[in-house]
Every structure is written in C-alpha cells, then in structure tokens.
mmCIF file of the C-alpha atoms, coordinates in Angstrom:
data_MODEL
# 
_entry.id   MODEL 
# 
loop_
_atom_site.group_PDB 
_atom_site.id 
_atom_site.type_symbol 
_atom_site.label_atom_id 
_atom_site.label_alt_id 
_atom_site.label_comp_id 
_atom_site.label_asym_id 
_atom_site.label_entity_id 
_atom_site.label_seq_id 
_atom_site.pdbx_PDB_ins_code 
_atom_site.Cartn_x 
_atom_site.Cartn_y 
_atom_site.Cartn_z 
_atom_site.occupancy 
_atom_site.B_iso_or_equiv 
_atom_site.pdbx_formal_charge 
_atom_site.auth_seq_id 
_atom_site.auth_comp_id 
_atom_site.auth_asym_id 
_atom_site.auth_atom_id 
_atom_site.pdbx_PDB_model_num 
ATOM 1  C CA . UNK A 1 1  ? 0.000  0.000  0.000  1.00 0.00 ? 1  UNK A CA 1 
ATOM 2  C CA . UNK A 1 2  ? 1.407  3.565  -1.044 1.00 0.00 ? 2  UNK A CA 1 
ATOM 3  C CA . UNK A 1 3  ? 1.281  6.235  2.049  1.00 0.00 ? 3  UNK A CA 1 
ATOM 4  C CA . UNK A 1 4  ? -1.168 9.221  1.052  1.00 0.00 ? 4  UNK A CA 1 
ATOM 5  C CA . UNK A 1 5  ? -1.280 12.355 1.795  1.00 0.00 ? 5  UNK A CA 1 
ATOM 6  C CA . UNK A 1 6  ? -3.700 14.563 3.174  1.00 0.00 ? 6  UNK A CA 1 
ATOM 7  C CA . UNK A 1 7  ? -3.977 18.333 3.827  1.00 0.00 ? 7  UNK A CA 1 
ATOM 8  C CA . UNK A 1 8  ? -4.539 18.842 7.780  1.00 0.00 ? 8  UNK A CA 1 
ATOM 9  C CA . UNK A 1 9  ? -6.345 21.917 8.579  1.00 0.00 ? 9  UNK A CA 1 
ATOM 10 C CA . UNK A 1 10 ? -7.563 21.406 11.585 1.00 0.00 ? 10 UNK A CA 1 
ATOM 11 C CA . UNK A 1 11 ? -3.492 20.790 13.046 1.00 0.00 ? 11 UNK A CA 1 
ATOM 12 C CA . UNK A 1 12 ? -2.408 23.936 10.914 1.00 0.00 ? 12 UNK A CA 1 
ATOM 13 C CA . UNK A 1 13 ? -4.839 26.099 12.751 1.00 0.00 ? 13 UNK A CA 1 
ATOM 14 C CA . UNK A 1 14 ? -3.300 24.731 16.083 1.00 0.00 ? 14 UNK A CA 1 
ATOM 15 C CA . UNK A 1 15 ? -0.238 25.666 14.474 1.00 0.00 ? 15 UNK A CA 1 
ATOM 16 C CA . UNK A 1 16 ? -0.829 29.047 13.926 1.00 0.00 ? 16 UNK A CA 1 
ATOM 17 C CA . UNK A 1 17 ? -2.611 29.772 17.003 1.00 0.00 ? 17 UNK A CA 1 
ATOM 18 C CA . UNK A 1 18 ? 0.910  28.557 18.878 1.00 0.00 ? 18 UNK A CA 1 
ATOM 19 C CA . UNK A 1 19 ? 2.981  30.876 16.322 1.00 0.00 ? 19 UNK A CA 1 
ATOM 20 C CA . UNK A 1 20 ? 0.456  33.664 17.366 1.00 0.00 ? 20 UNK A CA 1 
ATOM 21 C CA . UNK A 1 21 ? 0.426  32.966 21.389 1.00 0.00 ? 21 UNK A CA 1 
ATOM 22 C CA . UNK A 1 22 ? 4.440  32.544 21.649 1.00 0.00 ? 22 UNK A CA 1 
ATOM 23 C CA . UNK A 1 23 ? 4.885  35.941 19.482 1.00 0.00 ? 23 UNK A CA 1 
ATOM 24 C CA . UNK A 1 24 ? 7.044  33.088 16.546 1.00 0.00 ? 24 UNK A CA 1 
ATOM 25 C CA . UNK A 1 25 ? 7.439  36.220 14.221 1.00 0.00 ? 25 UNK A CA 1 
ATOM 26 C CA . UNK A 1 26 ? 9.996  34.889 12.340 1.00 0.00 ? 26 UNK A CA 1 
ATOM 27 C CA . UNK A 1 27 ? 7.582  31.922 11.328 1.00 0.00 ? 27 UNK A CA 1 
ATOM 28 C CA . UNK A 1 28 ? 6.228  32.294 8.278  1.00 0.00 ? 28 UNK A CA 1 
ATOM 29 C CA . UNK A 1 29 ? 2.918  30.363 8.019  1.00 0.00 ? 29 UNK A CA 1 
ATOM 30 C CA . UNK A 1 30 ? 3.018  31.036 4.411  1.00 0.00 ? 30 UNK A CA 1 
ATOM 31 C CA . UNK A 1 31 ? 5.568  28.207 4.137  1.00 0.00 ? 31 UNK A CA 1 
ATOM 32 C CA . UNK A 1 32 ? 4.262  25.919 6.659  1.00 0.00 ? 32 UNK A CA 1 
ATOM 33 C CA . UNK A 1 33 ? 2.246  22.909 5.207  1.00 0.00 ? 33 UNK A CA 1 
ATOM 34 C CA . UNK A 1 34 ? 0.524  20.419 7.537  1.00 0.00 ? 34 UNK A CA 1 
ATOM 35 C CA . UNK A 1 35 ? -0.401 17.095 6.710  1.00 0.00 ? 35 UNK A CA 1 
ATOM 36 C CA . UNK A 1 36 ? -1.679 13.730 7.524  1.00 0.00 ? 36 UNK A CA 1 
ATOM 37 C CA . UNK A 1 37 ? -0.767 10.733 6.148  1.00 0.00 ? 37 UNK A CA 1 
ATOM 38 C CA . UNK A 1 38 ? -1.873 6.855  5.540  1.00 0.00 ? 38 UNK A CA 1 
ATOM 39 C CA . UNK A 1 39 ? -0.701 3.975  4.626  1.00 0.00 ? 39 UNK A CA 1 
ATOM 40 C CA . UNK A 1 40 ? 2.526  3.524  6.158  1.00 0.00 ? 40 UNK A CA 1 
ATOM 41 C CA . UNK A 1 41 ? 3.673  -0.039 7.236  1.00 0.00 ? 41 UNK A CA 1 
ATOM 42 C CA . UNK A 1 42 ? 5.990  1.861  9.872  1.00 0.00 ? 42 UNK A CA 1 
ATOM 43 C CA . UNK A 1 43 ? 5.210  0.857  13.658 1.00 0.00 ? 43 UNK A CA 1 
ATOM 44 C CA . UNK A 1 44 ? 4.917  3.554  16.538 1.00 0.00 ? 44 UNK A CA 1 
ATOM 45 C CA . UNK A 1 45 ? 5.855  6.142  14.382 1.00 0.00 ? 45 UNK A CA 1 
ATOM 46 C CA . UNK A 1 46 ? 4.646  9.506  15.728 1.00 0.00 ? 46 UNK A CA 1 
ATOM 47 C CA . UNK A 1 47 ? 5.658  11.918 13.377 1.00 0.00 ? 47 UNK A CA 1 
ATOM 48 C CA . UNK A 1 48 ? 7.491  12.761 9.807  1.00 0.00 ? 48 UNK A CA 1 
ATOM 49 C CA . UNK A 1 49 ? 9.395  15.586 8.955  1.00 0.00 ? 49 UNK A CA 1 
ATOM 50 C CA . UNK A 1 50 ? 10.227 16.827 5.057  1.00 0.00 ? 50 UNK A CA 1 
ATOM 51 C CA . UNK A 1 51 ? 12.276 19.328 4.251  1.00 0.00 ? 51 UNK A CA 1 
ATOM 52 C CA . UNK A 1 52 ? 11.885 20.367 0.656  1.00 0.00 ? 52 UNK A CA 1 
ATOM 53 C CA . UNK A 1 53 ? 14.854 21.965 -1.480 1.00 0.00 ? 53 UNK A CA 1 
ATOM 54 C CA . UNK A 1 54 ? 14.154 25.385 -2.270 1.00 0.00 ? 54 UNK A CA 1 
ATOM 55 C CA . UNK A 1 55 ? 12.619 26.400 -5.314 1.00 0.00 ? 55 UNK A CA 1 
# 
C-alpha cells in the first residue's frame, strides 16, 4: 500500500494559534504545510518531517 497524503487543517490552525500565542514572528505560516498521512507499514511512528529543497 502507497502512504497518502492529506492536507490537515484542523493541526495547521493549532499551528498558527501557537505561532500567534508565543509571538514566533519569524515563522512564516506562508511556508508551513501540515499534513496527515496513511498507509505507512511503519510501527509507533509519531511523526514525519520533510524538508523540501528550495525552489
């Protein structure tokens, strides 16, 4: 099974409200994606991070 991805909005409006509480300015939401994914084989596997090369 391939893992799929899915846009979270509901974890990139928690997100943003932490950004917006702590005073993050230098956080630019503009270039924060957040998403969920399925399909993975992986066991207890909490989180992913990506970095993406700039374009």
């Amino acid at each position: 099974m391939t893992i799929r991805f899915y846009e979270a909005e509901d974890i990139r409006r928690k997100v943003s409200d932490i950004v917006a509480t702590l005073g993050l300015e230098h956080v630019d939401m503009e270039r924060v994606f957040c998403v969920r994914s399925t399909g993975s084989q992986a066991r207890r596997t909490l989180a992913r991070c990506y970095a993406l090369p700039r374009i």
